[in-house]
N, C-alpha and C positions, 0 to 999 in steps of 0.2 A: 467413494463416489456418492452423491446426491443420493435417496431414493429415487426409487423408478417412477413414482409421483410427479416429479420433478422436471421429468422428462417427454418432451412433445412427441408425437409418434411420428413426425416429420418436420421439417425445418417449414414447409409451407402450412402447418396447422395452429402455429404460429405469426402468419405473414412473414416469414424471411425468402426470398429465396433460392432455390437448392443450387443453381448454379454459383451463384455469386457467392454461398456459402462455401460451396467445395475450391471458388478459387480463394479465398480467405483463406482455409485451410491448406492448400496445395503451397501457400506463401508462408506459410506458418511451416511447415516440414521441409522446407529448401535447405535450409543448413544441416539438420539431421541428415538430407539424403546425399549432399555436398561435403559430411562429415566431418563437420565443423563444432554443433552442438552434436552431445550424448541423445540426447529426450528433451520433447518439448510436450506441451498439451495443452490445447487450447476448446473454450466453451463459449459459447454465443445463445443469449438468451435475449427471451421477447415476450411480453403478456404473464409474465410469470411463471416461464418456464424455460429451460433450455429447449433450444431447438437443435443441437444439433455438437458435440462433444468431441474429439478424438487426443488419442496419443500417440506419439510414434517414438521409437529409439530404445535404449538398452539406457541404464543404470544400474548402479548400486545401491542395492535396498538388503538392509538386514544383513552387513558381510559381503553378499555374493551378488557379480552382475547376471543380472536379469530384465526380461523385456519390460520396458515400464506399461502401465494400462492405467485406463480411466479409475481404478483403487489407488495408483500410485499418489503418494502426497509430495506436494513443492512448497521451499521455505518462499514466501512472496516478498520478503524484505519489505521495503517500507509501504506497498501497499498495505500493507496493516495499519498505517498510519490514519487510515479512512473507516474504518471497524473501531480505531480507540475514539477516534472523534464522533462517529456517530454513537459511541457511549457515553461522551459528554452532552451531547444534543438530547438525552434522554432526561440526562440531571438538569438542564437549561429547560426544560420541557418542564418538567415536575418542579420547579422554584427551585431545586437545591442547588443549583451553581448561579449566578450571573458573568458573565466573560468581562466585566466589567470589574469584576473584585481583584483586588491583588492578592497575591498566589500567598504570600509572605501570611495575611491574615489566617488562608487555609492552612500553610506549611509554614508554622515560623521558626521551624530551621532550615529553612531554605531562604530566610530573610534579610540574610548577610555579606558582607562586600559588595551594599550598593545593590543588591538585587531587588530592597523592600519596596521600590517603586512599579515590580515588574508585575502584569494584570493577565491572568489567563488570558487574553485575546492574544495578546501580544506573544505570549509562547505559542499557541494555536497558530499563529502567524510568521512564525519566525523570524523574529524581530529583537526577541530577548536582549539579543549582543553573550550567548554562553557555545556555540556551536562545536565546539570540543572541547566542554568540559569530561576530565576524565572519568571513567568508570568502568574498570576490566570486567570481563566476562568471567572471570570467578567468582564475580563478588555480586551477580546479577539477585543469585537465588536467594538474599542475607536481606532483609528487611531491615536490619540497624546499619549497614554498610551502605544502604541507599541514602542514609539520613546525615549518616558523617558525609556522605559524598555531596550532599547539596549543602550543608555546610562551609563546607569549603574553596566551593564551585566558586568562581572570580568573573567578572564581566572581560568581556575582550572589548568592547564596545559600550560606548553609555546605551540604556535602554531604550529602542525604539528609533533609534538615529537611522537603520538598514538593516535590509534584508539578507541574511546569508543563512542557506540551508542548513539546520541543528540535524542530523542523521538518527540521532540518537537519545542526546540527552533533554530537548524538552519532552518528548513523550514518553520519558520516565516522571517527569512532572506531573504531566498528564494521570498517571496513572496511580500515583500517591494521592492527587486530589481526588480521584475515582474513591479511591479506599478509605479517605476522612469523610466524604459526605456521605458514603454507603454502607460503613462500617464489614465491607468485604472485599475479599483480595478483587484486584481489575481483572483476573483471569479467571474467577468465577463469574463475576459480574458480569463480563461481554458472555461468557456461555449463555448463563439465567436469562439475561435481558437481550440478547439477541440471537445467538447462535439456537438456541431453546426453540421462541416462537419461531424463526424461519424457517423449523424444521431441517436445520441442517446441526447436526449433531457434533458432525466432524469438523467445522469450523472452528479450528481454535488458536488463539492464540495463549501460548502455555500447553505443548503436547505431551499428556502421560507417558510414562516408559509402553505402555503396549501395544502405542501405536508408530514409535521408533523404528519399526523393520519395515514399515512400508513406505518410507520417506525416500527418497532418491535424493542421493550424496553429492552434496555441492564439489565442482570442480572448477578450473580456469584451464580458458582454451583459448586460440590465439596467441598473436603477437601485438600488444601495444604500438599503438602510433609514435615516429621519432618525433624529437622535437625538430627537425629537418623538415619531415613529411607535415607535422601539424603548419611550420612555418607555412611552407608549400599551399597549403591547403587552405591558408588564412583561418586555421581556427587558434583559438585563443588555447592557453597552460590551462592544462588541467588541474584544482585546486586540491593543496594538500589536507587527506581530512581523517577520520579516524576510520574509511572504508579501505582498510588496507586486505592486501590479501590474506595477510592470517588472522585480521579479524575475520574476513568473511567466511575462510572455511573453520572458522572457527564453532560456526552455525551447524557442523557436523555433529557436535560433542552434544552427548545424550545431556548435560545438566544443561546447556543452552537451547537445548529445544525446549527442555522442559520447565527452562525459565521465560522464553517467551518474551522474550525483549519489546516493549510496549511500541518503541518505533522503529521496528522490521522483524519479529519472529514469529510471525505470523506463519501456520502450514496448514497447509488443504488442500484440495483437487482447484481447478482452473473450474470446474464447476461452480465448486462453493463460492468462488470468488463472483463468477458472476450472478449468483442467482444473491448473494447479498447485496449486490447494486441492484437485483429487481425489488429487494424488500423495499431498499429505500425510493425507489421511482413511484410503488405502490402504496408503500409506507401502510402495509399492515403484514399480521402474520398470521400462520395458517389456521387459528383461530377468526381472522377476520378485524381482531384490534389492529389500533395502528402502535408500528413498535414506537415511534416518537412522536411527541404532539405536533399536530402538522404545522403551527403559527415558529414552532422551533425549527423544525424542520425545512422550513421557507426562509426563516433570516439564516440558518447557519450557511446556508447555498449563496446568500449573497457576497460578493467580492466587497473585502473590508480594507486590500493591503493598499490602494491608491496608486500613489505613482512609485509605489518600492521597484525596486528594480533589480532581476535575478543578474548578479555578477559577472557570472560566465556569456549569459547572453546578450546581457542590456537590452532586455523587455520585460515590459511591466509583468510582476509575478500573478499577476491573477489568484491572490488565495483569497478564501471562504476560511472559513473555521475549520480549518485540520485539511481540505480538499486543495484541490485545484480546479478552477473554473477556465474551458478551453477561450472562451472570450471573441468576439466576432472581428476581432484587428487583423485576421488575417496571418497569426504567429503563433494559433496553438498547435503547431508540430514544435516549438522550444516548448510547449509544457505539458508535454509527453501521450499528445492526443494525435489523430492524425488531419492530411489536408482536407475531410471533407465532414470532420464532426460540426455539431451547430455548436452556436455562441453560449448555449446553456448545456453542453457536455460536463460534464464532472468525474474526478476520481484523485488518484492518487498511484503513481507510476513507482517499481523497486527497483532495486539494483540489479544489476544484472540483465537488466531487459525486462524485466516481470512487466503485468499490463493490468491494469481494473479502470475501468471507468461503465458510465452508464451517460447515454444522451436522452433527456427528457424527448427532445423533437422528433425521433423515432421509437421510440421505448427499447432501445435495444443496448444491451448490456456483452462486456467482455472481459473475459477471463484469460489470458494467457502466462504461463510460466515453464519454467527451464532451467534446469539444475546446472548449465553449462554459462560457466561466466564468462562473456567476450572479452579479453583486456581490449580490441581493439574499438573503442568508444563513439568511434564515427561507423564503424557498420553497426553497431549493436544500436546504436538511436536512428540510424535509416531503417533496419529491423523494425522497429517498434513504429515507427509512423506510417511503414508499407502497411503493417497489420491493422493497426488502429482507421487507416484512410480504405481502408478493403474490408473491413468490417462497419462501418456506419452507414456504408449504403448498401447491406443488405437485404432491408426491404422489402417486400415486392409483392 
């Protein structure tokens, strides 16, 4: 859990408030009390601080289940994806990257089968054309099996043609370019250079073995939609991709936390998650610096993808530089915000339901995550926009 620093001594000493907070939260424990998810835990923050925290439900941490609390850690899956990009917005700050170089020039064994045309934005974007390219979770922790793997990695698409979400494998990209320009591993780097000055310790992505027993162990709950009920329902096939279930409880396995998968193995409290969207709304750390140059900091927030268009939904994707921007069209509940964030909301949504964003138009930031994976994919994305559209208006 955050320091106690960290923490407002009421959700109104922050401007939130305390009603609309407690029903935020009351919508955030439905399933746990409907006993559908194990544990959830959700943080709401504002002015740089949380206002206001809770946990509910039972998990497995360290072996044995036990009641989860505001110490318990959740893997957030790809919200991590927003913590490695704003470690590139540092290097893009400081001259050492341009999103404009091609990756191949950084990594030139990654510059093969056609990939040498592909330019950091365009992974940042996902746009690449590699979105399963393979790479087991044995081989996460091996720094030369990174290097044969991008080697051999194949386009499925020419570069830059369409957008189709990579889960995984560009922000293993991401994270090799971290370690050539900075000459240190990305899982010290995001510590040092962000986790450090926001004063959150325990932000990490890459968890030591000692702090393994207080993670709450990923499960699957529910029953998946048929293809009958989606027909029914008029929603679209859900695409085949490498988030399968044994990959995901594969996130249980001590060498996979502690490798830290650059785009989704991320663990921390619902705290940490949100009080790192306050760094960035503030953009300094508890020194007072700012963690990224703010001129960096302004263009990575801006929407670079144009009229790409997400797959499954057929709306325009709204990304920035490694984020998602909610966008005022009236359809960011498809990009994983809710119905009443502003047009300049930001973040980055995981699997499973996880939740991070930050709304500049309110300064209000949210954390929510849950060790319980819903196969059933239309309640678990109603979950997440009740939460998200019950949290941005806060307030008060």
């Amino acid at each position: 859990m955050p320091a106690q620093n960290h923490f407002a001594d009421s959700p109104r000493e922050v401007g939130l408030d305390p009603e609309k907070v407690e029903a935020l939260f009351n919508r955030a424990e439905r399933e746990v009390k409907d006993g559908l998810l194990p544990s959830t835990q959700i943080a709401i923050a504002r002015n740089g601080k949380i206002g206001a925290m809770r946990t509910v439900g039972r998990a497995v941490q360290g072996g044995s289940e036990k009641p989860a609390t505001n110490d318990t850690l959740y893997t957030i899956f790809s919200c991590t994806k927003a913590i490695m990009s704003a470690a590139s917005w540092i290097l893009i700050g400081e001259g050492k990257l341009n999103p404009g170089e091609r990756v191949a020039e950084i990594i030139p064994e990654f510059g093969t089968n056609g990939k040498d045309t592909m330019t950091v934005e365009q992974v940042l974007l996902h746009v690449g054309g590699f979105p399963n390219a393979p790479y087991p979770q044995n081989e996460w922790l091996d720094k030369s099996k990174r290097l044969e793997r991008f080697a051999k990695w194949r386009l499925e698409w020419p570069v830059g043609s369409k957008f189709e979400y990579h889960p995984s494998s560009g922000f293993w990209v991401i994270a090799e370019i971290i370690e050539r320009r900075t000459g240190k591993d990305f899982r010290q780097f995001v510590h040092e250079r962000i986790a450090t000055p926001l004063g959150l310790p325990e932000l990490r992505v890459g968890l030591p073995r000692e702090y393994h027993q207080r993670v709450a162990q990923l499960c699957y709950v529910g029953e998946a939609l048929s293809d009958e009920e989606r027909k029914k329902l008029g929603l679209p096939a859900m695409p085949v991709t490498e988030v399968t279930e044994e990959a995901v409880l594969g996130f249980n396995r001590p060498n996979v936390m502690e490798a830290g998968v650059p785009g989704g193995g991320g663990i921390m409290t619902a705290g940490d998650l949100a009080l790192f969207y306050q760094g960035l709304l503030h953009n300094r750390g508890i020194n007072g610096a700012p963690i990224i140059k703010p001129e960096a900091l302004k263009d990575a927030l801006r929407v670079r993808s144009g009229d790409y268009k997400d797959p499954i939904f057929g709306v325009k994707c709204n990304r920035a530089l490694g984020v998602v921007v909610a966008g005022g069209d009236g359809l960011a509940n498809y990009r994983g915000f809710g119905k009443t964030n502003s047009a300049l909301a930001f973040g980055h949504g995981g699997a499973g339901g996880q939740i991070g964003w930050a709304d500049p138009a309110t300064g209000i930031s949210i954390g929510y995550t849950t060790n319980g994976f819903d196969r059933n994919d239309l309640r678990q994305g109603r979950r997440g926009v009740a939460i998200s559209s019950l949290a941005a208006v806060c307030a008060g």
